[in-house]
C-alpha positions in Angstrom: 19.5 17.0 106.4 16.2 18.0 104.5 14.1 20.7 105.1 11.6 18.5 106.7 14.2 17.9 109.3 15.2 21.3 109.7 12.0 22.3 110.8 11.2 19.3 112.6 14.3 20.3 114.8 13.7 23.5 115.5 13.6 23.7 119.2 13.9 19.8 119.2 17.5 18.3 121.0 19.5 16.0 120.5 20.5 13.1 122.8 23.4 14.5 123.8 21.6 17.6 124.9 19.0 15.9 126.8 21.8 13.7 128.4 23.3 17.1 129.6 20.2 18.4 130.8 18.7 15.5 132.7 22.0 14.2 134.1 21.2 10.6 132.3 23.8 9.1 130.5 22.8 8.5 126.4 22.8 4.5 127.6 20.1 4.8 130.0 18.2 7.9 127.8 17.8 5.2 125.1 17.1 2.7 128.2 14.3 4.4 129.4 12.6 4.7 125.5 13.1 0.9 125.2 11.2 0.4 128.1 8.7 2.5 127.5 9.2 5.5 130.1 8.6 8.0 127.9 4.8 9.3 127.8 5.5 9.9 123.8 7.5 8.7 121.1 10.5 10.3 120.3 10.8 11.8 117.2 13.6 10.8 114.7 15.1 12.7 111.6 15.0 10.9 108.3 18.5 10.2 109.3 17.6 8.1 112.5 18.5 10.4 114.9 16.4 10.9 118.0 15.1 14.6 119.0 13.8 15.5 122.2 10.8 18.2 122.8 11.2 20.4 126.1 8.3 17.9 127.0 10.3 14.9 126.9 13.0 17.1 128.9 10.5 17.7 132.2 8.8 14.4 132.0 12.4 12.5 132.1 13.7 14.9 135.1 10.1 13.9 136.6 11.4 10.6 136.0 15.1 11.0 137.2 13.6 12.3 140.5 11.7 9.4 141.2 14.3 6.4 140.1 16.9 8.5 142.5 13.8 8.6 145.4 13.5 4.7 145.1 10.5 4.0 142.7 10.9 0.8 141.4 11.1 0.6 137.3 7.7 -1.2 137.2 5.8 1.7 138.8 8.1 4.1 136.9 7.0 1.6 133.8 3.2 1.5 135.0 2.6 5.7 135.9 4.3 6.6 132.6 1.7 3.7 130.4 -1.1 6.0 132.6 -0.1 9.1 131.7 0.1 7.8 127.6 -3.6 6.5 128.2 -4.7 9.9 128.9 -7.2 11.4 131.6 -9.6 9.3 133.5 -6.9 7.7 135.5 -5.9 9.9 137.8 -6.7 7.9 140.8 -4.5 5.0 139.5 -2.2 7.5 139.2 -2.3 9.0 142.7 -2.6 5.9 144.1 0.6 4.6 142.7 2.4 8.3 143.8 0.9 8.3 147.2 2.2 5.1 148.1 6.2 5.8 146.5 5.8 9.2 148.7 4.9 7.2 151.5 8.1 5.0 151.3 10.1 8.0 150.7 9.3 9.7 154.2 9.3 6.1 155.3 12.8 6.2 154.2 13.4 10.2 155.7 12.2 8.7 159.1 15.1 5.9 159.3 17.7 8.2 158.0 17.0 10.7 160.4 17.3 8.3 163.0 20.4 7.5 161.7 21.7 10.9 161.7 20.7 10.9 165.3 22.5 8.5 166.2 25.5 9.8 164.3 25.7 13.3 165.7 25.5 11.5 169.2 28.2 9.8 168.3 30.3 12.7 166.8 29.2 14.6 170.1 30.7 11.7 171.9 34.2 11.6 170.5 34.7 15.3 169.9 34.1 15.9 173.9 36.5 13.1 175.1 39.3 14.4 172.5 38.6 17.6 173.7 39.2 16.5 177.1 42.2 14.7 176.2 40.5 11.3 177.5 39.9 9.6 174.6 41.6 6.4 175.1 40.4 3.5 175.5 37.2 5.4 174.0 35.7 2.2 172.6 38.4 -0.2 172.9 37.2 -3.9 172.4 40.9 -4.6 173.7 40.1 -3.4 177.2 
């Protein structure tokens, strides 16, 4: 290692690290810079080796967050290319965050009806067990 890349790691981390950190695997960290998630390029040591700023870290947790709330890749793909371009997009970019948050409490809504239903249920088949009455609780046979 030179002493360019000394100092050019200091405070930097390695894939590995990130991978730790962000709970992506190094597959899908090197993934996400192929596909142009990242809102920088990552820097590389003479010998090739990719190292991550504690920028890279909160944007890619940003990221994780929204893949794991249902964004689809191309908006992932489209709000990081805004956030490279710089300000005087910030409606694009609200626009594009509005309408994912939107299909997240869209999403809230059902599962909480579900869950309704569930603890129904649950309240259903606890009571006649605790009765002692629960056969035939159900029974397609009857």
């Amino acid at each position: 290692m030179t002493t360019a890349d000394t100092a050019a790691d200091a405070g930097s981390l390695g894939i590995g690290e990130v991978a730790g950190r962000t709970g992506l695997s190094v597959h899908a960290l090197r993934f996400y810079e192929r596909e142009g998630l990242l809102v920088g390029p990552v820097r590389r040591t003479s010998g090739g080796r990719r190292r991550y700023t504690t920028v890279d870290v909160d944007w890619l947790l940003i990221c994780v967050r929204l893949r794991e709330s249902g964004m689809p890749l191309a908006d992932l793909k489209r709000f990081a290319e805004l956030v490279r371009q710089g300000p005087g997009n910030e409606a694009e970019r609200l626009r594009l965050l509005d309408a994912h948050q939107q299909r997240v409490e869209a999403q809230i809504q059902a599962l909480q009806e579900c869950r309704s239903v569930i603890a129904w249920k649950v309240g259903v088949y606890a009571e006649h067990l605790a009765r002692g009455e629960a056969d035939g609780l159900w029974d397609p046979t009857v």
